[in-house]
C-alpha positions in Angstrom: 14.4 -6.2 -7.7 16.4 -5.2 -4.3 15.3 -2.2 -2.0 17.1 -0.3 0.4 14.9 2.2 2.0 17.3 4.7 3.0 20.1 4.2 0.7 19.8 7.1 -1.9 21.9 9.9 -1.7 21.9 13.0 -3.1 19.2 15.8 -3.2 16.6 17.6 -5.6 16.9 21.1 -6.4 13.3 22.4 -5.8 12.3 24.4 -9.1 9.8 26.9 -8.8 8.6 26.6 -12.3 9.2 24.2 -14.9 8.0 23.9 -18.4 4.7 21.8 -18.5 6.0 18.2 -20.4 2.4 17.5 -21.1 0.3 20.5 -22.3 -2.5 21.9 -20.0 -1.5 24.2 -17.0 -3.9 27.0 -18.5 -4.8 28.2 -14.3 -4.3 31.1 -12.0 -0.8 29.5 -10.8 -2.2 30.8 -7.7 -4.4 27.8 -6.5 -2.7 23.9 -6.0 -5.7 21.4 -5.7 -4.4 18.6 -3.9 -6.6 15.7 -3.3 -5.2 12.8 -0.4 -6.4 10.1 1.7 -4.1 10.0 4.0 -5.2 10.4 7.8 -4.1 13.1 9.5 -2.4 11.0 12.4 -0.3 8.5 10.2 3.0 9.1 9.4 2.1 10.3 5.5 -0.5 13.1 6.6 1.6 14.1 9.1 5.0 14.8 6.6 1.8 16.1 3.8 0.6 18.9 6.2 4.5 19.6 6.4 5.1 19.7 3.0 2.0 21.9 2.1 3.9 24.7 4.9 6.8 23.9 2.8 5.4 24.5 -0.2 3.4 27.5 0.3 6.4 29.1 1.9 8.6 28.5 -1.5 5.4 30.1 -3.6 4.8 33.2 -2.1 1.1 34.1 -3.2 0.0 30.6 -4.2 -2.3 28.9 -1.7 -3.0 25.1 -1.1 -6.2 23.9 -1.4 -6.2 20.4 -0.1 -9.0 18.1 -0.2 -9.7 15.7 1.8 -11.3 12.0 0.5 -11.7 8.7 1.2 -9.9 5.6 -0.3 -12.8 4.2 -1.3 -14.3 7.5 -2.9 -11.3 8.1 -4.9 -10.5 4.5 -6.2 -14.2 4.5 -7.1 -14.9 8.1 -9.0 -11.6 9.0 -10.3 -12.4 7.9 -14.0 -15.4 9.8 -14.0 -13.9 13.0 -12.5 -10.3 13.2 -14.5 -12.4 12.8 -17.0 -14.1 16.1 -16.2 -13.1 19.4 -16.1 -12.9 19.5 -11.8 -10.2 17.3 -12.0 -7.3 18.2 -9.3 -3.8 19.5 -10.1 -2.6 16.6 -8.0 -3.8 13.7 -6.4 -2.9 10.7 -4.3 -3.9 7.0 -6.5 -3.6 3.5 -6.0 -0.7 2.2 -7.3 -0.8 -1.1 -10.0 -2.6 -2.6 -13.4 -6.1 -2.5 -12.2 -5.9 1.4 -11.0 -3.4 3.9 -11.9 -2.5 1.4 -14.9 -6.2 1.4 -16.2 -5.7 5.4 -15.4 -3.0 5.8 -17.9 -4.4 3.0 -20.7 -7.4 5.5 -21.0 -5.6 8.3 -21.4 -6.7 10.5 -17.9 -3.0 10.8 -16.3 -0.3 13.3 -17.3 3.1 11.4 -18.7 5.7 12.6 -15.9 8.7 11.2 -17.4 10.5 13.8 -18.8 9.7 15.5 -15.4 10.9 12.1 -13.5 14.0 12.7 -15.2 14.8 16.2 -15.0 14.0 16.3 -11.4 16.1 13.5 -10.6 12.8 11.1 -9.2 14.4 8.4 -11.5 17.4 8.1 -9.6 15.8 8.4 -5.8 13.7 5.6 -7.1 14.9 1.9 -6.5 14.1 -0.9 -8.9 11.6 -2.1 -6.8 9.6 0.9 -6.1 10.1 2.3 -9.2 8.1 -1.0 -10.8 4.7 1.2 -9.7 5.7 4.2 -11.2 5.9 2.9 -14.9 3.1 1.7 -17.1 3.2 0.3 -20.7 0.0 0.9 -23.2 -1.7 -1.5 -22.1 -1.1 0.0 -18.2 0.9 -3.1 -17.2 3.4 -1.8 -14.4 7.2 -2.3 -15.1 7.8 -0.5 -18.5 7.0 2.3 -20.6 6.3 5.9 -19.1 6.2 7.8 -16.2 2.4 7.7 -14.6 3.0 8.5 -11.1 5.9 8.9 -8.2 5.8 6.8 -5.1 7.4 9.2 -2.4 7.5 6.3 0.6 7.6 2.4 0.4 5.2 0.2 2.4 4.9 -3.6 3.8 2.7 -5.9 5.5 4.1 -7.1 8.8 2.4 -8.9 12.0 1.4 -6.8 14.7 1.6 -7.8 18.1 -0.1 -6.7 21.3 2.4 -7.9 24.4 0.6 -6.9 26.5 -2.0 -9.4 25.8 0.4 -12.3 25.4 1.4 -11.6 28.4 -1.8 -11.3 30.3 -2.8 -14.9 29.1 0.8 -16.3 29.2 1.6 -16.8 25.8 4.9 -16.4 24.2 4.9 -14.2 21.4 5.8 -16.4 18.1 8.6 -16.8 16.5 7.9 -19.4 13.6 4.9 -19.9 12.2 4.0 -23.0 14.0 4.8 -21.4 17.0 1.9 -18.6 15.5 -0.8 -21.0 15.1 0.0 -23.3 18.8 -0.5 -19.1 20.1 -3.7 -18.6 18.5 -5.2 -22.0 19.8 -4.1 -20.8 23.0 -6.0 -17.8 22.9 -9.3 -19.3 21.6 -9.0 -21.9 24.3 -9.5 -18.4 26.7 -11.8 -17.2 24.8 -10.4 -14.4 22.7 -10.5 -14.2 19.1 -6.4 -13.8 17.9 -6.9 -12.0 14.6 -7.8 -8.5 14.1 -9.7 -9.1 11.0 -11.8 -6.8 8.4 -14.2 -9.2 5.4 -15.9 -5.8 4.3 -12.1 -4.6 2.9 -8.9 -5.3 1.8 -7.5 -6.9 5.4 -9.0 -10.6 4.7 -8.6 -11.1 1.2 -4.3 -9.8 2.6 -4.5 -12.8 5.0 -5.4 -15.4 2.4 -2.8 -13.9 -0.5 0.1 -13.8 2.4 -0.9 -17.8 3.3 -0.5 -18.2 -1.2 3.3 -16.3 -0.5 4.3 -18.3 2.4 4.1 -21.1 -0.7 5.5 -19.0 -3.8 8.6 -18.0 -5.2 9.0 -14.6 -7.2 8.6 -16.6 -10.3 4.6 -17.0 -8.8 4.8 -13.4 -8.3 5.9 -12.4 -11.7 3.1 -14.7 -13.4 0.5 -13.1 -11.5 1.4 -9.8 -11.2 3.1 -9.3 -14.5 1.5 -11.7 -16.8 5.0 -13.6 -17.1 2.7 -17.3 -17.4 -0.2 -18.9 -16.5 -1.3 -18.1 -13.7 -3.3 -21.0 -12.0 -6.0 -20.6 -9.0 -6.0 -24.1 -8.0 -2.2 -24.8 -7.7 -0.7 -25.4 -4.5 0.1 -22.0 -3.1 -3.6 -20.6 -3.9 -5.1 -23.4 -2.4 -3.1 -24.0 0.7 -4.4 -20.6 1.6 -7.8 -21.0 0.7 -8.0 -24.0 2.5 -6.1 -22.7 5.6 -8.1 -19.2 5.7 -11.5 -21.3 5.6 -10.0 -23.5 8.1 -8.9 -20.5 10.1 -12.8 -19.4 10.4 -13.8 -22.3 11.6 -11.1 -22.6 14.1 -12.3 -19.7 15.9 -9.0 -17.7 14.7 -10.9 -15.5 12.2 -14.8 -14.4 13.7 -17.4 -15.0 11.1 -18.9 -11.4 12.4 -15.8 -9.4 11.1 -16.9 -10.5 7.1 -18.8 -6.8 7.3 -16.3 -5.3 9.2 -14.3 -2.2 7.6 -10.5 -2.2 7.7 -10.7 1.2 9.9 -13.1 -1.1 12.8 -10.1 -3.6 12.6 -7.8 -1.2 13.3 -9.4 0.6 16.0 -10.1 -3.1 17.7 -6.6 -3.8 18.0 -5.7 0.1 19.2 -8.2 -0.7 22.3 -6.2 -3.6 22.6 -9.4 -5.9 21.7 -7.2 -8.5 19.8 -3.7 -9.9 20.4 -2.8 -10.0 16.9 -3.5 -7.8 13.4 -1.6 -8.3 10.1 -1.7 -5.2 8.1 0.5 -2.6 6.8 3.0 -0.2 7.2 0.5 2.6 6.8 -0.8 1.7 10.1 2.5 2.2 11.9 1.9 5.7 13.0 -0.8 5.7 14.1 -0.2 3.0 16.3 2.7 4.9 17.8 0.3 7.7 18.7 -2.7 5.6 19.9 -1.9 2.5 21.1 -1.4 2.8 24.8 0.3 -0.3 25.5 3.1 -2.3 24.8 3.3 -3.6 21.0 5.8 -5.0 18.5 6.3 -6.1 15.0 7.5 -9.1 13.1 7.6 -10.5 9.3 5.2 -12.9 8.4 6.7 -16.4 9.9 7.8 -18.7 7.4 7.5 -16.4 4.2 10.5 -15.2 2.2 7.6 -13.0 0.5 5.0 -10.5 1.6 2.5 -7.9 0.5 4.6 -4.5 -0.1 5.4 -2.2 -3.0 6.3 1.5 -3.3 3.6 3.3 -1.9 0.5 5.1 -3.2 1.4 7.2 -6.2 1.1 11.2 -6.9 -0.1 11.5 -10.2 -1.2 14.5 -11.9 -4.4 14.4 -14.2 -4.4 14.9 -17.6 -6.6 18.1 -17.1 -5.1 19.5 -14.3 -5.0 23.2 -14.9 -1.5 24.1 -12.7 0.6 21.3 -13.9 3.8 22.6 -13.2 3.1 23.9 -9.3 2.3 20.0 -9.0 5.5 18.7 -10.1 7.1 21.4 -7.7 4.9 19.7 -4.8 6.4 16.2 -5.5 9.6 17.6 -5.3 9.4 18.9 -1.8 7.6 15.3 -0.4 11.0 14.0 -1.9 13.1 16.2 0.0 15.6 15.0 2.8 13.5 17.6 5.3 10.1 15.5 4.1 11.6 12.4 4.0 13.3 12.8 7.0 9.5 13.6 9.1 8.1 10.6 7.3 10.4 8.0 8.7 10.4 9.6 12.4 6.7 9.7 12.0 6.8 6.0 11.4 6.8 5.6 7.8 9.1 4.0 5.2 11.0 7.0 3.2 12.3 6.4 0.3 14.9 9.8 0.5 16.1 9.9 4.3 19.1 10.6 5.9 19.4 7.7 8.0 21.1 9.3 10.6 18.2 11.6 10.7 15.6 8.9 11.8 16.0 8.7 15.8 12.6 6.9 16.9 13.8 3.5 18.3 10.4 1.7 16.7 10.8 4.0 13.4 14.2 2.2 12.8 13.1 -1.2 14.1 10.1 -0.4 11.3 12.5 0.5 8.2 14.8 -2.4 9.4 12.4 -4.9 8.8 11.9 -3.4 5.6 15.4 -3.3 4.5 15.6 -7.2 5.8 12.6 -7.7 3.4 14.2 -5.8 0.4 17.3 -7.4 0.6 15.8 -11.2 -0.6 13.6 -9.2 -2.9 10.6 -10.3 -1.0 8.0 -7.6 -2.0 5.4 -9.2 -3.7 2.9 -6.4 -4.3 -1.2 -6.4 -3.7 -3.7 -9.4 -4.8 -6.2 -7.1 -6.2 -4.0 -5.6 -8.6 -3.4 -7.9 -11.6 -7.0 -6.7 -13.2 -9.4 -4.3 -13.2 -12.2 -4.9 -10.7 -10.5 -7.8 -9.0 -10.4 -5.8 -5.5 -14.6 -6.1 -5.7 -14.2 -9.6 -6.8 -11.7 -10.7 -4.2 -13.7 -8.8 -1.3 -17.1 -10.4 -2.0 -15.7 -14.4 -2.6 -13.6 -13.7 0.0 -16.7 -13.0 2.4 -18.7 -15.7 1.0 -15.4 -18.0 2.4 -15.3 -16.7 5.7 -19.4 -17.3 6.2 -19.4 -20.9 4.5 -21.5 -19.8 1.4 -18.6 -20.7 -0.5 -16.1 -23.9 -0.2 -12.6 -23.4 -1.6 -12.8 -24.9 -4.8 -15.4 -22.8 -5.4 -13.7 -19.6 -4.3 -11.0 -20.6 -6.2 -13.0 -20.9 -9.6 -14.3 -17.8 -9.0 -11.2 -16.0 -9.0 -9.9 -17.7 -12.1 -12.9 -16.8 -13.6 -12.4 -12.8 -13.2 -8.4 -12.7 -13.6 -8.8 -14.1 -16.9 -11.4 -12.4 -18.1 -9.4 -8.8 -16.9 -6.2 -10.2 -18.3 -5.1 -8.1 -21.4 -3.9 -9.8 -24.0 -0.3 -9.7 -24.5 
């Protein structure tokens, strides 16, 4: 599967109303209900609040009514509300089996292909980023329908604060031996090197990029896919259980981060509290805006793979009530104006013009990922394989960094809740 994130041509031809593909769209057609989580700073909100002006201006008397809510909130009530009659017209998901693929298994997401098709969204769509978009009946992503349409691609990358290597006179790193030589360095000063967050997704990212820097997409596909067995205690899984734990006690990782939120992470390395943070794309404009001293980026050291996909899907609930002024929506985040705004905002479009995208980090940004796409090195999220697995992964995952748990035991524990989540094939 080979990305390019800018090299799709050709445009959409916004339609102001299509037939509704899926029954439903019984509302006003003067009210779009749009539910994201995307902050208001980062490149995503940023090209969202554009396309909502966009929109609005293309549907003369129909009105936006966006809604803001957390990750968190949505990814844990959105069963229980699609299920209801307050679900939105339109709504930002999670992308992968254990979310928008348990979504569409039980029946509470609208089937977009025929939309995906006439619209064109098929062919803006590389393989790779497509692989979200599709899930089969038993909500395996890959195959089958149309669930939902990733509008920007994302990857994990190290963050570095220069300013702080150079304060302490440390050279940035450049392999991956040359990481860990910087992070002694910087314990020996006393600072702790990684930006870290136990209470969320950032450590369980650290210990699944340790399993890549190990793996081949063959590991992937078992995992991910359900192509094999997938076994805990081989020798990518527990390299980087070993190596996280070790990390902790090495003074790398600080025990007192295993409550910390991803957002307190963040904000740490913004106030230029730690030298180094790895974490996502989805960061990257932010950054821009309120980091106030010198940064860069890199690819993991080492690893031909790392964390990345297509990003967070739109989908459109079974039981939203304006169906086709949703489909309408998508189209406009797809458009070269949209897509354009996303990538100078520092985000990775899917649709750009690349002559369009003029910020000197906002190329360096979609570079990277194109340098990552082309040895088909996205290798998706840990928590997605199975339902629940994010909770599992979060709470073993704190129980490594405070001791409570050696590595075999994490390990087990793991193996434990992917197979009971695996569906049977």
């Amino acid at each position: 599967m080979t990305l390019t994130a800018l090299a799709i041509t050709g445009s959409l031809l916004l339609t102001a109303c299509g037939g509704d593909s899926d029954g439903g769209g019984s509302g006003d057609a003067k009210t779009l209900r749009l539910w994201h989580y995307e902050g208001p700073d980062s490149a995503m909100g940023a090209a969202w609040t554009e396309a909502i002006k966009e929109f609005e201006a293309q549907h003369p008397g129909v009105k936006v009514k966006f809604e803001e809510k957390g990750f968190e909130q949505i990814q844990k009530t959105a069963p229980m509300v699609l299920n209801s009659s307050d679900a939105p017209d339109l709504m930002e998901y999670n992308k992968g089996n254990a979310t928008a693929g348990q979504l569409s298994k039980q029946g509470l997401l609208t089937d977009l292909t025929a939309e995906a098709t006439k619209r064109g969204w098929d062919k803006k769509l590389s393989a790779a980023v497509r692989t979200t978009s599709t899930y089969d009946t038993n909500g395996v992503m890959g195959s089958g329908k149309w669930y939902g349409v990733p509008n920007y691609a994302e990857y994990t990358m190290v963050f570095y604060n220069k300013a702080l290597f150079k304060r302490y006179g440390i050279a940035q790193p450049k392999t991956f031996d040359e990481l860990t030589a910087a992070m002694d360095q910087f314990v020996a000063k006393g600072v702790t090197p990684l930006a870290n967050a136990g209470a969320e997704y950032m450590a369980q990212q650290y210990l699944y990029q340790l399993a890549l820097s190990k793996a081949d997409r063959s590991w992937v596909d078992k995992y991910e896919l359900y192509k094999g067995k997938t076994d805990f205690h081989d020798a990518a899984w527990t390299y980087a259980a070993n190596t996280f734990a070790d990390w902790v006690k090495k003074g790398y990782i600080s025990k007192k981060t295993t409550s910390t939120k991803a957002e307190d992470a963040g904000v740490s390395w913004i106030q230029g509290k730690a030298p180094i943070l790895f974490s996502g794309s989805w960061w990257y404009g932010r950054f821009q805006t309120e980091a106030k001293f010198d940064w860069d980026t890199a690819l993991w050291p080492g690893s031909n793979l790392t964390l990345g996909s297509g990003g967070n899907l739109w989908v459109v609930p079974k039981n939203a009530k304006n169906k086709d002024l949703a489909y309408d929506f998508i189209d406009i985040t797809m458009s070269k104006k949209i897509q354009n705004l996303l990538g100078n905002k520092g985000g990775v479009p899917v649709a750009a013009d690349p002559a369009a995208i003029t910020d000197p980090k906002s190329k360096a940004l979609i570079e990277n990922f194109n340098t990552l796409s082309t040895k088909d090195g996205l290798a998706f999220y840990p928590d997605w394989p199975v339902t629940g697995f994010y909770d599992v992964l979060t709470s073993e995952t704190q129980k490594l960094m405070t001791g409570g748990e050696k590595p075999d035991a994490y390990l087990s524990a793991l193996q434990q809740a992917y197979d009971k989540g695996v569906p049977d094939q």
